[in-house]
C-alpha positions in Angstrom: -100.0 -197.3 38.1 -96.6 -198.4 36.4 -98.3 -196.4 33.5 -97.5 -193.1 35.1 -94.0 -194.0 34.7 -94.0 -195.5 31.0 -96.3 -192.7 30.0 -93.9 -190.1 30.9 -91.1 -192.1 28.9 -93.2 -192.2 25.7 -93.6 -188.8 25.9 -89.9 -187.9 26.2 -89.5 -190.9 23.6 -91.6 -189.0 20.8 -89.8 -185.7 20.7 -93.1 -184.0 20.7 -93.7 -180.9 23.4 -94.6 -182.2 26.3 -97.9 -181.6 27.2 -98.8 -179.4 30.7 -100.1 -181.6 33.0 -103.5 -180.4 34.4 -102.9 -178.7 38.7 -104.8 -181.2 40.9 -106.3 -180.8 44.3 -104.3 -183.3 46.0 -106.3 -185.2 49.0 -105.5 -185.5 52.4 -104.6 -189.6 51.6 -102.1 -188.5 49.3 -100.7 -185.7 51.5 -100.0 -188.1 54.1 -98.2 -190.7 51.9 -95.9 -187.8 50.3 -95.1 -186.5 53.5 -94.7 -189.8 55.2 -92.5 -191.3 52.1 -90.5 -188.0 51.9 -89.1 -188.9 54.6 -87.4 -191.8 53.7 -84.8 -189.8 50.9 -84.7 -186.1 53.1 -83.2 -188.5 55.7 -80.0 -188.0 54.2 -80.9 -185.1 51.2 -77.0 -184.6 50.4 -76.8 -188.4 49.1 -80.6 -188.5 47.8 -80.3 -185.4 45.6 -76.5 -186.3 44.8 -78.0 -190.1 43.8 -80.9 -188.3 41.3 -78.8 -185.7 39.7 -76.0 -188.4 38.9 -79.1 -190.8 37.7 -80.4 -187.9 35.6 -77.2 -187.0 33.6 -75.9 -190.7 33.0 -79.7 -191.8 31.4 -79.5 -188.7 29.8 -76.0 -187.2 29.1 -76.7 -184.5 26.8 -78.1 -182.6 29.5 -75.0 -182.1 31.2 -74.4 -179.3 29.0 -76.9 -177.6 30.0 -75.0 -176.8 33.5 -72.2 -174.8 33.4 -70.6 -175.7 36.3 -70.5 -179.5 35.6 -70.3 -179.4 31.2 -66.8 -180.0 31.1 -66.2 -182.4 33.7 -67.0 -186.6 33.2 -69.5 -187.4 35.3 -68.0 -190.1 36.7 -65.6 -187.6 38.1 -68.9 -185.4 39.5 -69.6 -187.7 42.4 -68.9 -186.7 45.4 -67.7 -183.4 44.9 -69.2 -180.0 46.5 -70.5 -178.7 43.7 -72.7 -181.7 42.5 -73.5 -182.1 45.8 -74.2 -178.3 46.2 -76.5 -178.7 42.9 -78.1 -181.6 43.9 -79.2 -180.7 47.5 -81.1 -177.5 46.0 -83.6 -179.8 44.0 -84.0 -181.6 47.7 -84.6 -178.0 49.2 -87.3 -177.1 46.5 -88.9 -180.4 47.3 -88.9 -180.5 50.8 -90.1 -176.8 51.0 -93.3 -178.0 48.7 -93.5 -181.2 51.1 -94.1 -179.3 54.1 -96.4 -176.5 52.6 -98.4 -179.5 51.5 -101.9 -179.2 53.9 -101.0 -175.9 55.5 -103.3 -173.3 55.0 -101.2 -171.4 52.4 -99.2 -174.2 51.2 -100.7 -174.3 47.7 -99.3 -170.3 47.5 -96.1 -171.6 48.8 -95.7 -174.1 46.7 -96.7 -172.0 43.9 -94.2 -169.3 44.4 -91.1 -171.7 44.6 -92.0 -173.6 41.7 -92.8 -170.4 39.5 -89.1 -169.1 40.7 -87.2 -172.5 39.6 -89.2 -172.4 36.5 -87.9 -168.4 36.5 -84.6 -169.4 36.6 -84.2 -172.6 34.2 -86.0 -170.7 31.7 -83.5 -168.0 31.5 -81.0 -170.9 31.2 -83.2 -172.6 28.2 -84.1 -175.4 29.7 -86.8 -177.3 28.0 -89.5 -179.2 29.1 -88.1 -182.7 27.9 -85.7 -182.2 30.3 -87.7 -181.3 32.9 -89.9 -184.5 32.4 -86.6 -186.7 31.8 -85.6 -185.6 35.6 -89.3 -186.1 36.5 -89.1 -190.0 35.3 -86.0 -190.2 37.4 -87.1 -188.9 40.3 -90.3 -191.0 40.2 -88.3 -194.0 39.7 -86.0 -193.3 42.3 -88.8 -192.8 44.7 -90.4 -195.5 44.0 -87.8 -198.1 44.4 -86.3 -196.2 47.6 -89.6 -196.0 49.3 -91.2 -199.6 47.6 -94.0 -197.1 46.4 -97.3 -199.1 46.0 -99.4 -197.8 43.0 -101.3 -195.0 45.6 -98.2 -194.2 46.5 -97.1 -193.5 43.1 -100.2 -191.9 42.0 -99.4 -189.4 44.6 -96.3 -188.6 43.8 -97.4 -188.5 40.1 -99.8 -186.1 41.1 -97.6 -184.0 43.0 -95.3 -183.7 40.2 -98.2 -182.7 37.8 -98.7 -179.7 40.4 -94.7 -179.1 40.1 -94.7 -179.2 36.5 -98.0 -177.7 35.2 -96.4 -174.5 37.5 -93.3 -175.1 35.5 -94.6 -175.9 32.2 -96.7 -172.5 32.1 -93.3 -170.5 33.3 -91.4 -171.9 30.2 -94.4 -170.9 28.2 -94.6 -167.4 28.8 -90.9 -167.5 28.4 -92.5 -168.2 24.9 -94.7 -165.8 24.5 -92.6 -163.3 25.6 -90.0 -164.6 23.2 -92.6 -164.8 20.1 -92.3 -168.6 20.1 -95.0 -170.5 19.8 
């Protein structure tokens, strides 16, 4: 399962567009090891989402520019204060809102409408989906070291993030479309 991982690096790597990941049915297994491993980082979501945001823009500093609130500022000098944390708890919010529509009887639709919205909103900004899947190799790493994530365990949250981003992906391509991009 460490191939999730280095498969996801190769891609961002190469340069070339990342491919949509294909929306699985996740299983009840997998459910349960989301939900129960969730809980581990949303135990203190200020500091989680603070600690992936920071890893995200020091592996990959040119995004930084990319927010307006934090472009100017070192990053060094971004810990800690409201803004980041502000920022960083939001990406906590989206996933813990996803985490507990996960086996309800309309969670897929919840999830779904969330995800299209952040994809709404960081395609307006031009976000691409490089960046998307750099901050999707830092959260899986993350995760995995936090919660020692055996390779079920990250197959599940590999899966869950193919949900996340094929919803994404196909946002930022009818962004495209729209746009007359290809």
């Amino acid at each position: 399962m460490g191939n999730v991982v280095t498969n996801v690096q190769e891609i961002i790597a190469s340069n070339k567009e990342p491919p949509t990941p294909e929306l699985k049915q996740l299983t009840e297994r997998q459910i349960e090891i989301i939900k129960s491993t969730w809980a581990i980082p949303y135990s203190k979501p200020l500091d989680s989402g603070e600690i992936i945001l920071y890893t995200y823009l020091e592996r990959f500093p040119m995004n930084q520019q990319k927010f307006a609130a934090f472009r100017n500022t070192p990053i060094i000098m971004l810990k800690g204060t409201p803004g980041f944390r502000s920022h960083a708890h939001k990406i906590m919010k989206i996933f813990a809102t996803a985490i507990d529509a996960l086996g309800t009887e309309n969670g897929l639709q919840v999830i779904l409408g969330v995800v299209t919205e952040i994809g709404k909103y960081h395609r307006r900004r031009g976000i691409e989906k490089k960046s998307f899947n750099q901050l999707r190799s830092v959260i899986l790493d993350i995760l995995s070291d936090v919660c020692k994530l055996d390779d079920e365990g990250k197959k599940a949250w590999n899966d869950l993030m193919d949900v996340v981003y094929h919803v994404i992906f196909n946002v930022l391509d009818e962004g495209k479309k729209i746009n007359g991009k290809k």
